[in-house]
C-alpha positions, 0 to 999 in steps of 0.5 A: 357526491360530496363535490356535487353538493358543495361546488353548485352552492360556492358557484351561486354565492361567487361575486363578478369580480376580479381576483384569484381563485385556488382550487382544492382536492378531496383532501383540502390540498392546493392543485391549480391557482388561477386569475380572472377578470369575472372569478363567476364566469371563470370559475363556473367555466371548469364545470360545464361539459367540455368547459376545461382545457384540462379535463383530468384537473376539473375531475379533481376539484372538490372545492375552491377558495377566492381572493378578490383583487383591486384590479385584473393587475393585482390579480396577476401579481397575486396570481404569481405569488401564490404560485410560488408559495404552493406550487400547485400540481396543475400549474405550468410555472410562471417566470416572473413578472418578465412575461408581462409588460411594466412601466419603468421609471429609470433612476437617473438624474432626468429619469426616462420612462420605459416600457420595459420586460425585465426583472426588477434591477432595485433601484428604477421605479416601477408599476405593474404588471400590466396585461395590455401592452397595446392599452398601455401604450396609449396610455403613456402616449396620453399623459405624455402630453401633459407630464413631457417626460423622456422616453429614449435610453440615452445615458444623459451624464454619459454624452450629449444628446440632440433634442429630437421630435419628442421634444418638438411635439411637446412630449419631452420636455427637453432635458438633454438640450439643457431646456429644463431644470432638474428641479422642473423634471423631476416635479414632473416625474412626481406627477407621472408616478402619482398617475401609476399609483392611481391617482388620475381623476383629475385628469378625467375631470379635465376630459370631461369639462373639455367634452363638455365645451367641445358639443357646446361649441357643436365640435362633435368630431373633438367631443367624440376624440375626447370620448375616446380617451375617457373610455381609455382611461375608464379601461385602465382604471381597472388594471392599475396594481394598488398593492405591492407584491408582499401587501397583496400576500399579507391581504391573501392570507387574511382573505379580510373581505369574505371573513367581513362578509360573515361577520356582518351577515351580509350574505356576500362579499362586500368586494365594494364598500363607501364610507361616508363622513361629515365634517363641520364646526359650529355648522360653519362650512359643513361638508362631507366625504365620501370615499370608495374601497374595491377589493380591499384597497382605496379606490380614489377615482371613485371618491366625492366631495359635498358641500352640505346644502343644510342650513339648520345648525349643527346636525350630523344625522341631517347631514348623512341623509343629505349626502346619501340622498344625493348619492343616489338621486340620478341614473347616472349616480346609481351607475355602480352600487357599493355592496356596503355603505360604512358611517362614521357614528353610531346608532343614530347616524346608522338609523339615519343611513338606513332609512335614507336608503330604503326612502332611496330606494337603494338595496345597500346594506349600511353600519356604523363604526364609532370611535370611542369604542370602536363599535360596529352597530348593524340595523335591527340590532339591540347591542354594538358589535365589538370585533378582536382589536387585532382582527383583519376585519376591523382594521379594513373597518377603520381605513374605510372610517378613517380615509372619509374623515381625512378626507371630508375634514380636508375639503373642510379646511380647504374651504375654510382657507379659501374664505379667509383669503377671499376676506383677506384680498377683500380688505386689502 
């Protein structure tokens, strides 16, 4: 009776969201770890009427404990690893990350990029595991227009290599025929493992600005091919690993997010939080940042620069209800809602993010995080709250905090940069 009670009630509070679940018997012990993509649907599938392919597993699960992941990608290596650790009763063993697809960068002096199903030999790069290897591939193709790295075995320092058609269409850029430096390559490799880790908005930027110039100039068959690797890159979004593999464990064992969930009495799990800050001198070049955080982990492709609009001096409260107003002032802004909005200050810059909200009407809960003391202020209440200094919730609190500061202060300085060199060039 005990599990009829408790399992509907965990099954309703359960988020759409990626990550691992474990599932638990009478006694509070480990007997099946699995991944999803929707931990929601997943889960609820184990109990309804012929839902489980395993039915002697569904008839022992009193309880269950979810880990929200970064990505479906993050969710497999999370998956694997704690497999390892609890080796549950109900799980076939897992071999390794060789089951699964990984893009490898070889340690060489011109490296080749590979997708490889291998064990790791300690000293190549690698990112993934991945689950697509058909999406993955034509991923790699993609930026290979744009980062002309190798792709064959070849020893380079071993004998020499012809330049093949990789090389005359424009997807390698030749190092075996001598055609580039070693210096030269390997600023290119640097840009394709900044693609690995995630760090691909720009080219999503340059997608759409060539869209955009494609239907200007009535070029819809270009407009629509362009489409398509937009919505290549949107779906590899999701399946990018943020973490490693002992960062994944530690965040595990913390389960930060659903700890941070009842401590701000939020009601549910903050899987997305945005944190916003402003930056300025003397009310000179204001702008403000806004960064975003799934399951943990900085999602940068999400991440938005303002250029304050305000004109009236110095004010950090006017300033915070600018930038919301702005996040939320279209349908397409409105696209995807955080689960938390985070400000830099205190209580009056909370008060101004709650009221922006509600006159937006955006059901978003917010608080604050002050740096003096590290206060955390929620709405409605009379006193900060002051969370353990060593507690994982905090400290998920202070990256968010801290990467909108970095990040607005940034812009800040790149802004201020490009004025006096303009003033500079002006005088000269």
């Amino acid at each position: 009776m005990k599990r009829k009670r408790k399992i509907p009630e965990k099954l309703g509070d359960t988020p759409d969201i990626p990550g691992v679940y474990l599932m638990k018997d009478r006694k509070g012990s480990v007997i099946y770890i699995g991944k999803a993509v929707s931990l929601k649907r997943r889960i609820a599938s184990y109990f309804r009427p012929s839902g489980s392919a395993n039915p002697s597993l569904a008839e022992n699960i009193a309880d269950f404990d979810i880990i929200p992941a970064a990505s479906e990608a993050e969710a497999l290596i999370l998956e694997n690893s704690l497999i390892k650790k609890h080796r549950p009763k109900y799980n076939v063993d897992m071999k390794d990350d060789k089951s699964y697809p990984l893009v490898k960068i070889t340690a060489e002096k011109f490296p080749s990029l590979l997708i490889v199903r291998e064990k790791k030999d300690g000293r190549s790069l690698y990112f993934g595991p991945f689950t697509n290897v058909e999406l993955l591939k034509g991923i790699i193709k993609f930026i290979r227009r744009y980062y002309p790295v190798r792709n064959c075995r070849h020893n380079l320092d071993r004998k020499k290599v012809r330049l093949c058609t990789q090389y005359h269409i424009g997807r390698c850029s030749g190092p075996c025929g001598g055609k580039i430096s070693e210096k030269e390559y390997g600023d290119i490799v640097r840009g394709m493992a900044a693609f690995f880790r995630g760090n691909y908005g720009e080219f999503a930027k340059k997608l759409k600005r060539q869209m955009a110039a494609a239907v200007k100039n009535l070029d819809f068959e270009k407009a629509q091919e362009i489409k398509k690797r937009l919505f290549m890159l949107e779906d590899m979004r999701g399946r990018f690993p943020l973490r490693d593999e002992k960062s994944l464990l530690l965040y595990s064992e913390s389960n930060v997010l659903e700890k941070l969930g009842k401590t701000l009495k939020l009601g549910k799990i903050p899987y997305h939080i945005e944190g916003y800050d402003v930056s300025n001198i003397s009310g000179v070049y204001a702008t403000a940042g806004k960064v975003s955080f799934k399951g943990g982990a900085a999602d940068k492709c999400n991440y938005r620069k303002y250029r304050i609009r305000w004109s009236g001096g110095i004010d950090d409260c006017r300033m915070i209800e600018e930038v919301l107003m702005r996040r939320f002032d279209s349908e397409e802004e409105r696209k995807e809602i955080p689960d938390l909005i985070l400000v830099d200050g205190g209580r009056g810059q909370l008060n101004a993010a709650v009221k922006t909200l509600r006159k937006m009407k955006a059901a978003v809960p917010a608080v604050s995080l002050a740096k003096r003391a590290e206060d955390v202020y929620l709405p409605g209440g009379k006193t900060p709250l002051r969370l353990k200094e060593d507690s994982p919730e905090l400290h998920l609190l202070q990256a968010v905090r801290d990467e909108a500061h970095r990040f607005a202060v940034s812009y800040h300085r790149k802004l201020r940069v490009k004025d006096v060199r303009f003033a500079a060039e002006k005088k000269a």
